[in-house]
ChimeraX commands (.cxc) that place a marker at each C-alpha (Angstrom):
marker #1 position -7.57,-51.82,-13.56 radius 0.5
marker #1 position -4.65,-49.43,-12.21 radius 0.5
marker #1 position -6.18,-46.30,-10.28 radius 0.5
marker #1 position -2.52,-44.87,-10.72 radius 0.5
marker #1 position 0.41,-45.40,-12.77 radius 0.5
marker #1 position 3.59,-43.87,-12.61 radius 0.5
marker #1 position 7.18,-44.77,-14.08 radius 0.5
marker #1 position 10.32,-43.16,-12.63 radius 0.5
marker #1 position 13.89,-42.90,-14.21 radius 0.5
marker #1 position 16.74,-40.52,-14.16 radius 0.5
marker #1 position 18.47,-40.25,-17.00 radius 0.5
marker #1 position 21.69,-39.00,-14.74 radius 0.5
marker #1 position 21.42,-42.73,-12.81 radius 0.5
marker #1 position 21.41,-44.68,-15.79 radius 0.5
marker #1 position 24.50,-42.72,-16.88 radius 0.5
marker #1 position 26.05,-44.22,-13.87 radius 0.5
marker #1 position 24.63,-47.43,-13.87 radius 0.5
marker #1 position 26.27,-47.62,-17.62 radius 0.5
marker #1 position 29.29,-46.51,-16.66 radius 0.5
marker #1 position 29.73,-49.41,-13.76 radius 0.5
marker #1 position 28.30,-51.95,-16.45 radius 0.5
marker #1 position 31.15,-50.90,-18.86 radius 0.5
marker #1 position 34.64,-52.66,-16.81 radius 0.5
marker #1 position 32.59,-55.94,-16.31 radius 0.5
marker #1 position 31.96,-56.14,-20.48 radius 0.5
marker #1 position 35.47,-55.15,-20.84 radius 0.5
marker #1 position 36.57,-57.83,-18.37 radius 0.5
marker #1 position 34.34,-59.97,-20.26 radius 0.5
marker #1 position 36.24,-59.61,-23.62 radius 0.5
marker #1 position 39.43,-60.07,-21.74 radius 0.5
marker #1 position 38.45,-63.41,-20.27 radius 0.5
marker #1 position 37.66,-64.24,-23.49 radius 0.5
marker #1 position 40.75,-63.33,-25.15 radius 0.5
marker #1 position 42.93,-65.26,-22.76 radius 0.5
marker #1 position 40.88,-68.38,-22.80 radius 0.5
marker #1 position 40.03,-68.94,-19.47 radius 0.5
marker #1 position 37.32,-68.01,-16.63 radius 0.5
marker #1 position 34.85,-67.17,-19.71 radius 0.5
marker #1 position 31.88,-68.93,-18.63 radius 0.5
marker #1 position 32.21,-67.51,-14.83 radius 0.5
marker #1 position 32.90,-63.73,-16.44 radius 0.5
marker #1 position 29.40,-64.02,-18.62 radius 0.5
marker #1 position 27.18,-65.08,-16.07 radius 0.5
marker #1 position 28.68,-62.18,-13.74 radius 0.5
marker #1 position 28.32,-59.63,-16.19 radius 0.5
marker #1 position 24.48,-60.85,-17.42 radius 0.5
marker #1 position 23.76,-60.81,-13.37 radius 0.5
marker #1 position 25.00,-57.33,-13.01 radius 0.5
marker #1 position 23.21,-56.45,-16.12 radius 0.5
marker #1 position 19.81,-57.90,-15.36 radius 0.5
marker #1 position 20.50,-55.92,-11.52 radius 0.5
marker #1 position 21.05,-52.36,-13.16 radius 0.5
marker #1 position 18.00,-52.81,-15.87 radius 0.5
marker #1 position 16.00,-53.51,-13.08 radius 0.5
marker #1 position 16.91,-50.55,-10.64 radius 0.5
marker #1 position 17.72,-48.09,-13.56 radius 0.5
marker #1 position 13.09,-47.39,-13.74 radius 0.5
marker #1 position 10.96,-47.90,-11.12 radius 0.5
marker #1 position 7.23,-48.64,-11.74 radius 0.5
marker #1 position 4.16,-47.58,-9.00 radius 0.5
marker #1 position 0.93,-48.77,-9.83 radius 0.5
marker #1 position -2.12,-48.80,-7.49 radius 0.5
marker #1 position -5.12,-50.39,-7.88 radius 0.5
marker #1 position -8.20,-51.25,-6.02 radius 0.5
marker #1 position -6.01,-54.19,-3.74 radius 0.5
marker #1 position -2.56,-52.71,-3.47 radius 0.5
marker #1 position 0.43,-50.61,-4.03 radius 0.5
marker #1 position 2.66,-52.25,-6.28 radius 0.5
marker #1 position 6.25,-51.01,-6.26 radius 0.5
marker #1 position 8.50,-52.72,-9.25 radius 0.5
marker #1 position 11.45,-51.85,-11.35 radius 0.5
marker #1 position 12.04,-52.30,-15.15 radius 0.5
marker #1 position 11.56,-55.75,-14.92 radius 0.5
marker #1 position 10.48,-56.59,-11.70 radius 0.5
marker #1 position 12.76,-59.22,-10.77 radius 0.5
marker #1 position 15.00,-58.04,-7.53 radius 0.5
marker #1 position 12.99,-54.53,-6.57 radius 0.5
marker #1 position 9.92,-54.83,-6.28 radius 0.5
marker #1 position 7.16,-54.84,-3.57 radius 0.5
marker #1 position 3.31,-55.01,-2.80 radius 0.5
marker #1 position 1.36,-53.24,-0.11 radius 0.5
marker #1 position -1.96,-54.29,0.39 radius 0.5
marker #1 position -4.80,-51.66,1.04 radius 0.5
marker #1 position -6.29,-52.82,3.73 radius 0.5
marker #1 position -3.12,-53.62,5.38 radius 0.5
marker #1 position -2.10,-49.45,5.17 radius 0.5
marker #1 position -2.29,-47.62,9.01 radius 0.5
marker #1 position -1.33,-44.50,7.38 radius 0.5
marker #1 position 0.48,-42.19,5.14 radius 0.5
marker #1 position 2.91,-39.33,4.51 radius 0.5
marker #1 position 4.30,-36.91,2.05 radius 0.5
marker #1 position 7.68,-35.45,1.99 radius 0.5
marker #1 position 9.18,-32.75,-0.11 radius 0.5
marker #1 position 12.36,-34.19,-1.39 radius 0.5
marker #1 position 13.12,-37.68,-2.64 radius 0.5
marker #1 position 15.89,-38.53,0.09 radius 0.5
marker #1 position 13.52,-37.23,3.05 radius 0.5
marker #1 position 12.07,-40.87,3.25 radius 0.5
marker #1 position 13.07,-42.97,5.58 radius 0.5
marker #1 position 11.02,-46.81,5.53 radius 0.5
marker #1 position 12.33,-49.81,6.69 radius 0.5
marker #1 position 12.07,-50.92,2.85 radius 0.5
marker #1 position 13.06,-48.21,0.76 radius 0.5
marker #1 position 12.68,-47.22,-3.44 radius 0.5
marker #1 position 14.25,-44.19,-4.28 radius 0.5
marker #1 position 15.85,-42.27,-7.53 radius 0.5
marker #1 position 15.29,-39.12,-7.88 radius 0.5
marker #1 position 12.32,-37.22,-7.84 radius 0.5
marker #1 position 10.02,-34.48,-6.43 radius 0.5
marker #1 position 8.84,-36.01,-3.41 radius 0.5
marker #1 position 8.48,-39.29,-1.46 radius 0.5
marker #1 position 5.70,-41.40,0.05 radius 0.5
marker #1 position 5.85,-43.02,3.43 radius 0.5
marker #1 position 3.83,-46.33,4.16 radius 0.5
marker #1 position 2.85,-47.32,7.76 radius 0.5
marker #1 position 1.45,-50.84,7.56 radius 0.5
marker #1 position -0.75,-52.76,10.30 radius 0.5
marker #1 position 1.28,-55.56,9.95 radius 0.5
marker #1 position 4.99,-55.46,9.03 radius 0.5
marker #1 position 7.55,-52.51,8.25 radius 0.5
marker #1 position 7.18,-49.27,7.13 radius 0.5
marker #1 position 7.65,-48.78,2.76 radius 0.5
marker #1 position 8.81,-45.52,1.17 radius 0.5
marker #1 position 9.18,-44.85,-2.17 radius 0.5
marker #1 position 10.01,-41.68,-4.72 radius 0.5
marker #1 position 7.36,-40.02,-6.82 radius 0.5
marker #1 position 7.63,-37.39,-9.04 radius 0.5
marker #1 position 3.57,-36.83,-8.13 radius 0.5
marker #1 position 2.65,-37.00,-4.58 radius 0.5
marker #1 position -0.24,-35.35,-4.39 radius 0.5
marker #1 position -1.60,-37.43,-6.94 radius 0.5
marker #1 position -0.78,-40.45,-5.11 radius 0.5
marker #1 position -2.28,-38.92,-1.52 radius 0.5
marker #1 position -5.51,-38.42,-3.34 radius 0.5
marker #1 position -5.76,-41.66,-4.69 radius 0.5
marker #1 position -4.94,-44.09,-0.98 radius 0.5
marker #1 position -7.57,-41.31,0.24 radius 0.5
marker #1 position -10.04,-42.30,-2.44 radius 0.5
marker #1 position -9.38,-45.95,-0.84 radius 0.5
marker #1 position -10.03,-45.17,2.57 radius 0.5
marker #1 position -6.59,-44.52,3.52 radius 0.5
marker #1 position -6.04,-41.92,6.53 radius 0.5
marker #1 position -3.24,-39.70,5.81 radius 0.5
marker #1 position -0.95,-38.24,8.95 radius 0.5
marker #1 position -0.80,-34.34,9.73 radius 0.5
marker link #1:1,2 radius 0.2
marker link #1:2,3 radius 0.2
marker link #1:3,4 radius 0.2
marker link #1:4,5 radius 0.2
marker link #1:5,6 radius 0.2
marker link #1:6,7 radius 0.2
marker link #1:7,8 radius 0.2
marker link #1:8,9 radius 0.2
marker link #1:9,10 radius 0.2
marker link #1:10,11 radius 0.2
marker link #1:11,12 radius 0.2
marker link #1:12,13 radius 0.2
marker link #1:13,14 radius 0.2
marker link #1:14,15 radius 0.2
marker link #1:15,16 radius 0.2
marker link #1:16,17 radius 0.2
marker link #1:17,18 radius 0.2
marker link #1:18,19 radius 0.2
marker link #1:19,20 radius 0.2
marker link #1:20,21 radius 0.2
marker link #1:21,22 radius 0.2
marker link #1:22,23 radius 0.2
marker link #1:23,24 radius 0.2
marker link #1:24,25 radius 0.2
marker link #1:25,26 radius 0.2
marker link #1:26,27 radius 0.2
marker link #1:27,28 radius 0.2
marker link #1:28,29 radius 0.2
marker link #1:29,30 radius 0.2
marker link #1:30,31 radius 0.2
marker link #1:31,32 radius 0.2
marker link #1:32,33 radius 0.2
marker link #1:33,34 radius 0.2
marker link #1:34,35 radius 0.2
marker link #1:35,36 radius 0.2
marker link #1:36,37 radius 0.2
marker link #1:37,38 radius 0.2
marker link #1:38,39 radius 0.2
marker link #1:39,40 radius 0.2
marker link #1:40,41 radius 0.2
marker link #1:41,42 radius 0.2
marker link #1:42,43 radius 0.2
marker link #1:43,44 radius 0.2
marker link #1:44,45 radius 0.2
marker link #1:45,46 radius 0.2
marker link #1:46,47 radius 0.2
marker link #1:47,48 radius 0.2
marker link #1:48,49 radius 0.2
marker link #1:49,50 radius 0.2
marker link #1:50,51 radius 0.2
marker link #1:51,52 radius 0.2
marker link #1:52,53 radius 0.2
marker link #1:53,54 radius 0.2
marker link #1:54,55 radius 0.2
marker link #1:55,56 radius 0.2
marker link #1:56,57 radius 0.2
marker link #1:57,58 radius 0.2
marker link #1:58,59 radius 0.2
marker link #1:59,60 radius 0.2
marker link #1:60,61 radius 0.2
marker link #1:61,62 radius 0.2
marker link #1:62,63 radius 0.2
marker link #1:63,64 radius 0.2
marker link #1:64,65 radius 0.2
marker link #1:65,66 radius 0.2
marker link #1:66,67 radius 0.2
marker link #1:67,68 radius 0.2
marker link #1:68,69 radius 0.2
marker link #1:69,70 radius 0.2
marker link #1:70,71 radius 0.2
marker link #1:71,72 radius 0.2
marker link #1:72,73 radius 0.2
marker link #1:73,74 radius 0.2
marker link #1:74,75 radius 0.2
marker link #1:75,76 radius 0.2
marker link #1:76,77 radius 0.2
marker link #1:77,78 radius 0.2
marker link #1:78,79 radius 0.2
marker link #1:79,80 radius 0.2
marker link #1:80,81 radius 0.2
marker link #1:81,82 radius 0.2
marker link #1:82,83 radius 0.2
marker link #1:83,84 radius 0.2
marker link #1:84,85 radius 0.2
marker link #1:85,86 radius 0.2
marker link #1:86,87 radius 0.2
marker link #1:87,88 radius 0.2
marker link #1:88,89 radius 0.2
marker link #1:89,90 radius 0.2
marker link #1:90,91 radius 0.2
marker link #1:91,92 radius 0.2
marker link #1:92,93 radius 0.2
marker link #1:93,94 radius 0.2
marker link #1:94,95 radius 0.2
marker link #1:95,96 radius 0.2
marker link #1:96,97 radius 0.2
marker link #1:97,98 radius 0.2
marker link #1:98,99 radius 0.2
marker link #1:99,100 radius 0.2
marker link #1:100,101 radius 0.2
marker link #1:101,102 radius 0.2
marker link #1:102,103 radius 0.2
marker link #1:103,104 radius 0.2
marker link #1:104,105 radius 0.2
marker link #1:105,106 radius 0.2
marker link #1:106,107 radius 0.2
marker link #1:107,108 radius 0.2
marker link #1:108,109 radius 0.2
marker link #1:109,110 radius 0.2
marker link #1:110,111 radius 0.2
marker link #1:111,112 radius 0.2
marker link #1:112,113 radius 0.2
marker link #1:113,114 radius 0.2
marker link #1:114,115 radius 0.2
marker link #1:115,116 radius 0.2
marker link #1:116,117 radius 0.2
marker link #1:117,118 radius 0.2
marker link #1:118,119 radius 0.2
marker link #1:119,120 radius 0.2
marker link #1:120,121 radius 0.2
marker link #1:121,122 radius 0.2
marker link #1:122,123 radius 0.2
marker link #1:123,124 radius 0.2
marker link #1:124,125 radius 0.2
marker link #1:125,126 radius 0.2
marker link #1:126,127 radius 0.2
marker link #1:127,128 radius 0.2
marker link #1:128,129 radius 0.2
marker link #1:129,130 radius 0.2
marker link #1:130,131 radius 0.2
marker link #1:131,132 radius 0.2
marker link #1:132,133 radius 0.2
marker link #1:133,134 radius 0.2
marker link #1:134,135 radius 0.2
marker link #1:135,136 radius 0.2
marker link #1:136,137 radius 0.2
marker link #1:137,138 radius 0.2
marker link #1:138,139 radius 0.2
marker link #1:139,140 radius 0.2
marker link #1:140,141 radius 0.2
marker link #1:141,142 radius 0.2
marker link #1:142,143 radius 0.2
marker link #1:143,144 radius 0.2
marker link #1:144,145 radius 0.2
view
């Protein structure tokens, strides 16, 4: 059972994400048109397609275990940070004032830096920090100053 859900999306990103989608399904109707380099044009195209689905939303869940960072579909972005493996926390105003070694952004009120025992640091946007600092404290979780 999720202590905390959250979805993210920008509605100005997937704009742009369509709008890079759109040459590679025009290319794709050309290739097919001419006859040749078809097969090699669809597999791009479903690649790049399955790539912006997946970092047009990003999901957070925590639970009583871990952080769970995923997008739409959770295929390429996504990550898991275990509770217990959490040193500490942060809370920035501002979704580019994050800086982690591994990184999930779009845009958003605020962002959450990780600092893990073991391993790299993890930030991600959220559009409800607070909310998010409440519940790692619930878990034990010491927050910095």
């Amino acid at each position: 059972m999720a202590l905390y859900e959250e979805r993210i999306s920008s509605r100005g990103f997937t704009v742009f994400l369509a709008l890079i989608a759109i040459p590679m399904v025009w290319g794709l109707m050309a290739t097919y048109q001419a006859g040749q380099g078809f097969p090699i044009m669809l597999a791009s195209t479903f690649l790049l397609l399955i790539i912006l689905l997946d970092a047009a939303v990003m999901k957070i869940e925590i639970d009583e275990r871990e952080v769970r960072i995923r997008g739409l579909l959770g295929l390429i972005v996504r990550k898991t940070v275990e509770i217990e493996n959490i040193e500490r926390f942060s809370i920035r105003e501002g979704w580019m004032s994050c800086s982690g070694t591994t990184h999930f952004t779009l845009p958003a009120k605020g962002c959450i830096l990780i600092r893990q025992k073991k391993g790299w640091t993890v930030s991600f946007s959220t559009n409800h920090p607070e909310e998010i600092a409440q519940t790692l404290a619930m878990r034990g979780v010491p927050r910095e100053p």
